[in-house]
VMD Tcl script that draws the C-alpha trace (Angstrom):
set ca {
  {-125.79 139.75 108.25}
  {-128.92 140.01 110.72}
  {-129.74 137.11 109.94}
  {-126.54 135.29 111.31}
  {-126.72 138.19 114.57}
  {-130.68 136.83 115.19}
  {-129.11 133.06 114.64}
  {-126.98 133.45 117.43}
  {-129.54 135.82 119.55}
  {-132.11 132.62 119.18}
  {-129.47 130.52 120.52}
  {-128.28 132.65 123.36}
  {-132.50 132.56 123.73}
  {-132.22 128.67 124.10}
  {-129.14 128.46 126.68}
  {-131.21 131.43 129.00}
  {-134.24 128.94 128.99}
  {-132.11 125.79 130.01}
  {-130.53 128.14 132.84}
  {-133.83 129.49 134.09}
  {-134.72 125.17 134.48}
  {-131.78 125.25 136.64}
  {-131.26 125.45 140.15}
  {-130.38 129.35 139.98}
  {-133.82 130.17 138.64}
  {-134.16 132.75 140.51}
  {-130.92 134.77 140.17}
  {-131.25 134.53 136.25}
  {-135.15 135.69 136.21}
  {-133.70 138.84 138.52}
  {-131.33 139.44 135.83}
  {-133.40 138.72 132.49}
  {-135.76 141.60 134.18}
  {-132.87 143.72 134.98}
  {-131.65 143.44 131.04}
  {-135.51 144.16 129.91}
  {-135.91 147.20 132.15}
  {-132.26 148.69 131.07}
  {-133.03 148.03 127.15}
  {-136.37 149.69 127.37}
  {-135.09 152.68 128.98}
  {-135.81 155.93 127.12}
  {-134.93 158.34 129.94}
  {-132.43 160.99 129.16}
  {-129.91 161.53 131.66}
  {-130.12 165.09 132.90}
  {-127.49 167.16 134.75}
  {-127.96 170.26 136.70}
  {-124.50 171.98 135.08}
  {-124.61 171.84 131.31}
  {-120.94 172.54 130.91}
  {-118.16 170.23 132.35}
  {-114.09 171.05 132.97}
  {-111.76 169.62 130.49}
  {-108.44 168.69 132.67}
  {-105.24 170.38 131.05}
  {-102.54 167.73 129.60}
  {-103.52 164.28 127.66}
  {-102.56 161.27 130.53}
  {-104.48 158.61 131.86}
  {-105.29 160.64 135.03}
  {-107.42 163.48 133.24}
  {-108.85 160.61 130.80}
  {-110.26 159.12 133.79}
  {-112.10 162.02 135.25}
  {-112.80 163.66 131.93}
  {-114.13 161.16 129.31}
  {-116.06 161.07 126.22}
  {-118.78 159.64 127.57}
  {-118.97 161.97 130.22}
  {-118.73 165.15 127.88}
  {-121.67 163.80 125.89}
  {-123.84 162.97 129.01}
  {-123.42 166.60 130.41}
  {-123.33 168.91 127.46}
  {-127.76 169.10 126.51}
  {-127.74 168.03 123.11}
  {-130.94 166.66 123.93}
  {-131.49 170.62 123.62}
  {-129.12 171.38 121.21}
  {-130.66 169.42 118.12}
  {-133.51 171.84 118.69}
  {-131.59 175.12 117.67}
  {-131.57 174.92 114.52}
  {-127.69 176.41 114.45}
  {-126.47 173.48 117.04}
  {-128.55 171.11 114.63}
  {-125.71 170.43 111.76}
  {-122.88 170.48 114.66}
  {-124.43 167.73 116.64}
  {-125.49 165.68 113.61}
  {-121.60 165.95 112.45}
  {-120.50 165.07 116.25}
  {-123.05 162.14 116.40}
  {-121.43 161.07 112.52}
  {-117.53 161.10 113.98}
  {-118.18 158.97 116.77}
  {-120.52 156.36 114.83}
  {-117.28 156.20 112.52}
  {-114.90 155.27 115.38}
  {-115.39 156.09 119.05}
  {-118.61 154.36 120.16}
  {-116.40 151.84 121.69}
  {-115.06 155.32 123.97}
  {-118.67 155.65 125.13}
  {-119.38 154.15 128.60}
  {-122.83 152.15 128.80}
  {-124.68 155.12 130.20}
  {-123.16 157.16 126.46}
  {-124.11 155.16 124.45}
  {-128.01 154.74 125.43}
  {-128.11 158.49 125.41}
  {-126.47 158.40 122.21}
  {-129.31 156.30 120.95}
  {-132.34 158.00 122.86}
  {-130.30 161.29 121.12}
  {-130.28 159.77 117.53}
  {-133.69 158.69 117.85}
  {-134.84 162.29 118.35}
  {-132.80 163.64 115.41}
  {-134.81 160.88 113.32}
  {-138.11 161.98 114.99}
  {-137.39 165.61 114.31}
  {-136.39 165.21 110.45}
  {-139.44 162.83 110.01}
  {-141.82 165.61 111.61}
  {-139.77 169.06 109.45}
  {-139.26 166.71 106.63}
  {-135.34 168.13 106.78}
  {-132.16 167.06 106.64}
  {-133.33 163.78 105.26}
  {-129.98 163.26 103.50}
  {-127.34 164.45 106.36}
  {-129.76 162.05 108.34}
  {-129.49 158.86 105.76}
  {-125.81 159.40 105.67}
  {-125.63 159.65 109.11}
  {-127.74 156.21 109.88}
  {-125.74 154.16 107.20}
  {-122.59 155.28 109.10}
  {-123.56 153.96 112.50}
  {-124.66 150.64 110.92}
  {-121.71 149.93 108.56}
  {-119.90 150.37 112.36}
  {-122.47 147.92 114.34}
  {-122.12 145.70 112.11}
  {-118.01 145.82 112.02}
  {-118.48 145.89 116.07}
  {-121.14 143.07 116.70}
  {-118.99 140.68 115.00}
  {-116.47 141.30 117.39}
  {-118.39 140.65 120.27}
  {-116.92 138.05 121.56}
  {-113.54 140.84 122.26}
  {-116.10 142.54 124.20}
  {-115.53 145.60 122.16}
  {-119.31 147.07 122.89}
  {-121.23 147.44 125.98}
  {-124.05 145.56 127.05}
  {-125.29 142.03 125.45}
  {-125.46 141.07 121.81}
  {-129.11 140.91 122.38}
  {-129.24 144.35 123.26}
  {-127.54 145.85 119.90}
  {-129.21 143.61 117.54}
  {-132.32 145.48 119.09}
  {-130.55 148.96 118.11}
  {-129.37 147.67 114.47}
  {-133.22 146.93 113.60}
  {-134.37 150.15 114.98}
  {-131.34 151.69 113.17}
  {-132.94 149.70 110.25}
  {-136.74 150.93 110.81}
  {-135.36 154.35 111.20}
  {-133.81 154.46 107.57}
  {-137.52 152.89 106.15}
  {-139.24 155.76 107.81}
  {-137.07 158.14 106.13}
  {-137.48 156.51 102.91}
  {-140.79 156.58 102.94}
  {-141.14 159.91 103.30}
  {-143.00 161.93 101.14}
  {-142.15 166.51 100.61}
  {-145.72 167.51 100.14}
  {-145.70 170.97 97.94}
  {-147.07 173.36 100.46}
  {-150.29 175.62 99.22}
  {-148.45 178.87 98.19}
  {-149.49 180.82 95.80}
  {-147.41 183.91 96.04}
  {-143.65 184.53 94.55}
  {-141.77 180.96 93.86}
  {-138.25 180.53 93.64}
  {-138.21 180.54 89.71}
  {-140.15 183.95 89.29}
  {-137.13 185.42 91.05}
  {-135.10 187.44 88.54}
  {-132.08 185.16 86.75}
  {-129.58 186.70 89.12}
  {-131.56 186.95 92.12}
  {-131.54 182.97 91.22}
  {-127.76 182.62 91.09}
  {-127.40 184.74 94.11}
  {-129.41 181.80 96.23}
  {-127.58 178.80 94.25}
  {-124.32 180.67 95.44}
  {-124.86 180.23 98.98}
  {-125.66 176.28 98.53}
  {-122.45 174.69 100.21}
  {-123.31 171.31 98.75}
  {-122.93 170.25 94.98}
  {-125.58 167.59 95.77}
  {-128.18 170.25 96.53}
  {-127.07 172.24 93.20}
  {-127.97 168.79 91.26}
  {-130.95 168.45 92.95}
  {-132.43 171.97 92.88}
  {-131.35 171.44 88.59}
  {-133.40 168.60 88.42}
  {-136.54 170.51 89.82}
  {-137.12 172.40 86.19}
  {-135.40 172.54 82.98}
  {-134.66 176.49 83.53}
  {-132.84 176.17 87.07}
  {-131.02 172.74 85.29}
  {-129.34 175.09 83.09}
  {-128.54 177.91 85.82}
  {-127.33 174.61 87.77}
  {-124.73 173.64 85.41}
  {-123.08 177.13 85.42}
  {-119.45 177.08 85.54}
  {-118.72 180.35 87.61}
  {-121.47 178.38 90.31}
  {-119.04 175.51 90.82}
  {-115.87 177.11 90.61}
  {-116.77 179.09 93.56}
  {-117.93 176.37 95.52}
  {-114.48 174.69 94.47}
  {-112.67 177.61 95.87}
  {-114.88 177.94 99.38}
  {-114.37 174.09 99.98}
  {-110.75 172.89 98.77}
  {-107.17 175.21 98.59}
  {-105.68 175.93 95.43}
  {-103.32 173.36 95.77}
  {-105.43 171.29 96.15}
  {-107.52 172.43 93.22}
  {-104.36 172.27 90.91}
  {-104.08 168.78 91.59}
  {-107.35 167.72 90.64}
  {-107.53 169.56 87.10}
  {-110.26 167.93 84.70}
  {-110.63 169.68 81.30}
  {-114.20 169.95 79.37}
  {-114.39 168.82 75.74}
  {-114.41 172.78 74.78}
  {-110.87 173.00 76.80}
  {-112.07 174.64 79.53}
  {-111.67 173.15 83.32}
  {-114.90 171.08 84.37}
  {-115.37 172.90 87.91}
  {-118.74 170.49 88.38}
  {-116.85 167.21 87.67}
  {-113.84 168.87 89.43}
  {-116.23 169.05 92.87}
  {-116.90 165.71 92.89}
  {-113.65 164.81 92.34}
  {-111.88 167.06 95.45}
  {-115.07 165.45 97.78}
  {-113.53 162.43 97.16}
  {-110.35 163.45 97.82}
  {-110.01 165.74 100.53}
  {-112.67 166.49 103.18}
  {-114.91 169.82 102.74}
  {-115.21 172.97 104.65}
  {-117.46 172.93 107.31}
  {-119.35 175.54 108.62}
  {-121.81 175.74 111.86}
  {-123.83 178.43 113.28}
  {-123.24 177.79 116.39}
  {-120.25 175.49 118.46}
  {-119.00 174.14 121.31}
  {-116.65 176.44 123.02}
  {-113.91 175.95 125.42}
  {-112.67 178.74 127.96}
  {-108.97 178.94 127.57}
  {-109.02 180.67 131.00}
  {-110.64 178.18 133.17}
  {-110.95 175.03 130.57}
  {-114.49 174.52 130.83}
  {-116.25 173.28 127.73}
  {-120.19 174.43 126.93}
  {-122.37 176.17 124.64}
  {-122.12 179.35 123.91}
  {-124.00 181.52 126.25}
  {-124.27 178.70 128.57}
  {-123.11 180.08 132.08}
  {-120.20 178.44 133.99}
  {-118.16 179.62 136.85}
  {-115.08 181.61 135.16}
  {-113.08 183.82 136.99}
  {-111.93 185.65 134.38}
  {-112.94 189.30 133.91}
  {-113.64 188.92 130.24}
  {-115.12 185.26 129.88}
  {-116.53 186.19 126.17}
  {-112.58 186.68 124.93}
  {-112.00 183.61 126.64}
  {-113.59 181.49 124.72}
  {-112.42 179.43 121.64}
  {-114.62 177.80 119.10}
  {-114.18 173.76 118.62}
  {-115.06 171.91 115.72}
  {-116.67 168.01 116.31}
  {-113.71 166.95 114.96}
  {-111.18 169.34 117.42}
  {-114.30 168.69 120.34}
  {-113.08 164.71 120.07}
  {-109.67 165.43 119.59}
  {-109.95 166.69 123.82}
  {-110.65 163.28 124.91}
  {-107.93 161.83 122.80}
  {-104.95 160.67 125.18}
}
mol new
graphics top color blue
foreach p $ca { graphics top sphere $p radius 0.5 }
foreach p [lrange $ca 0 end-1] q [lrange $ca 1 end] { graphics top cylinder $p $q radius 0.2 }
display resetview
């Protein structure tokens, strides 16, 4: 698919060189400059307030004043992807709108989206975490580029085709970097993992909220592959993620008779989506509708502020902005 987008960026190429032969030289060279200086921008835009007032009702009016865009410019995440409790929440938030609301970002949003994204990437390539969420997270936005630079011509992004191409190959270098990646065993010699006690083991496997990670951690030696595959293991993690309604739905037997709570996972993550869970959120005051961090300080005039305050998921954070 590149391959046709740099096709018609060498052609777009061609037409700006016949223009600049032109008689309006000079007011296309201004503008070829202007494009080069805004696509090479890597400033973050900073605001003094790191909070900013969500208008009550869902109407044009408050959409206006109150957008996306203008949420994600004021709210630090710059900052935020640094605590590591604000880490999985912004990753999720970042994930949502890749999957259908970069087109609610203004121009300004969406660089700082990218200048964001590009210091998740830097941060996971330097703690050599989160390479997965990460992965998942880059094939999202790209699967969505690519859906949106076809459209182009509806004007469905902003900015010029030359511009995104640029993003989609640094999207593309990105997922390389993480590939090539390489976990290094540090130099420990004290207690490992495995010379825990059997249920001191368990215990840790238990508080793994992704199957993936129980699979993985099995495959690591042939004694934690069979305290992987233990049945009590993924029926709890069944019953933290998915109702029992939904659970009776998805009922797989084993060849023994019993129910297959591993298979059973995989089958509900396909199904319906999974709990999620974040150290820290985005709140938003109830008494004076102002939406920040917690422990960020805003100007409430309530005499409580701390009961105020309601905690958003990404999901219920983009739901605000909905009209």
């Amino acid at each position: 698919f590149l391959c046709v987008i740099h096709s018609f960026c060498k052609k777009d190429d061609h037409n700006k060189e016949n223009l600049f032969s032109s008689i309006n030289y000079d007011v296309a060279a201004k503008k070829r400059k202007k494009d080069l200086l805004n696509n090479k921008a890597k400033t973050q835009y900073f605001h003094q307030e790191k909070w900013i007032y969500v208008h009550k009702g869902s109407t044009k009016e408050r959409h206006g004043y109150c957008t996306l865009g203008e949420a994600f410019n004021r709210l630090d995440f710059s900052s935020a992807i640094l605590d590591s409790r604000r880490f999985n929440y912004v990753v999720r938030l970042l994930e949502l709108i890749a999957k259908s609301q970069l087109t609610s970002l203004s121009g300004i949003a969406q660089k700082n989206y990218m200048n964001i994204l590009e210091k998740v990437v830097q941060k996971v390539l330097e703690d050599q975490q989160n390479i997965r969420l990460i992965r998942e997270l880059l094939q999202t936005l790209y699967t969505s580029l690519c859906t949106l630079v076809q459209r182009v011509g509806k004007s469905v992004l902003v900015g010029n085709i030359n511009m995104w191409v640029h993003r989609m190959e640094s999207i593309l270098h990105w997922q390389q970097q993480l590939n090539n990646i390489q976990i290094t065993r540090p130099a420990f010699k004290g207690t490992t993992f495995t010379d825990l006690p059997l249920c001191l083991q368990l215990n840790i496997m238990q508080r793994l909220s992704d199957g993936r990670d129980l699979v993985s951690l099995g495959q690591v030696a042939p004694d934690l592959q069979v305290l992987s595959e233990d049945r009590l293991l993924w029926k709890k993690l069944c019953q933290y993620h998915f109702t029992d309604r939904q659970i009776r739905k998805r009922l797989i037997l084993s060849d023994k008779g019993q129910l297959d709570w591993k298979k059973m996972y995989f089958k509900l993550i396909r199904c319906y989506p999974r709990k999620e869970q974040y150290g820290d959120t985005l709140q938003l005051c109830r008494h004076c509708h102002i939406l920040s961090w917690k422990g960020t300080d805003h100007p409430c005039t309530a005499n409580n502020p701390e009961t105020c305050s309601t905690s958003l998921s990404p999901q219920e954070f983009i739901n605000l902005f909905r009209f």
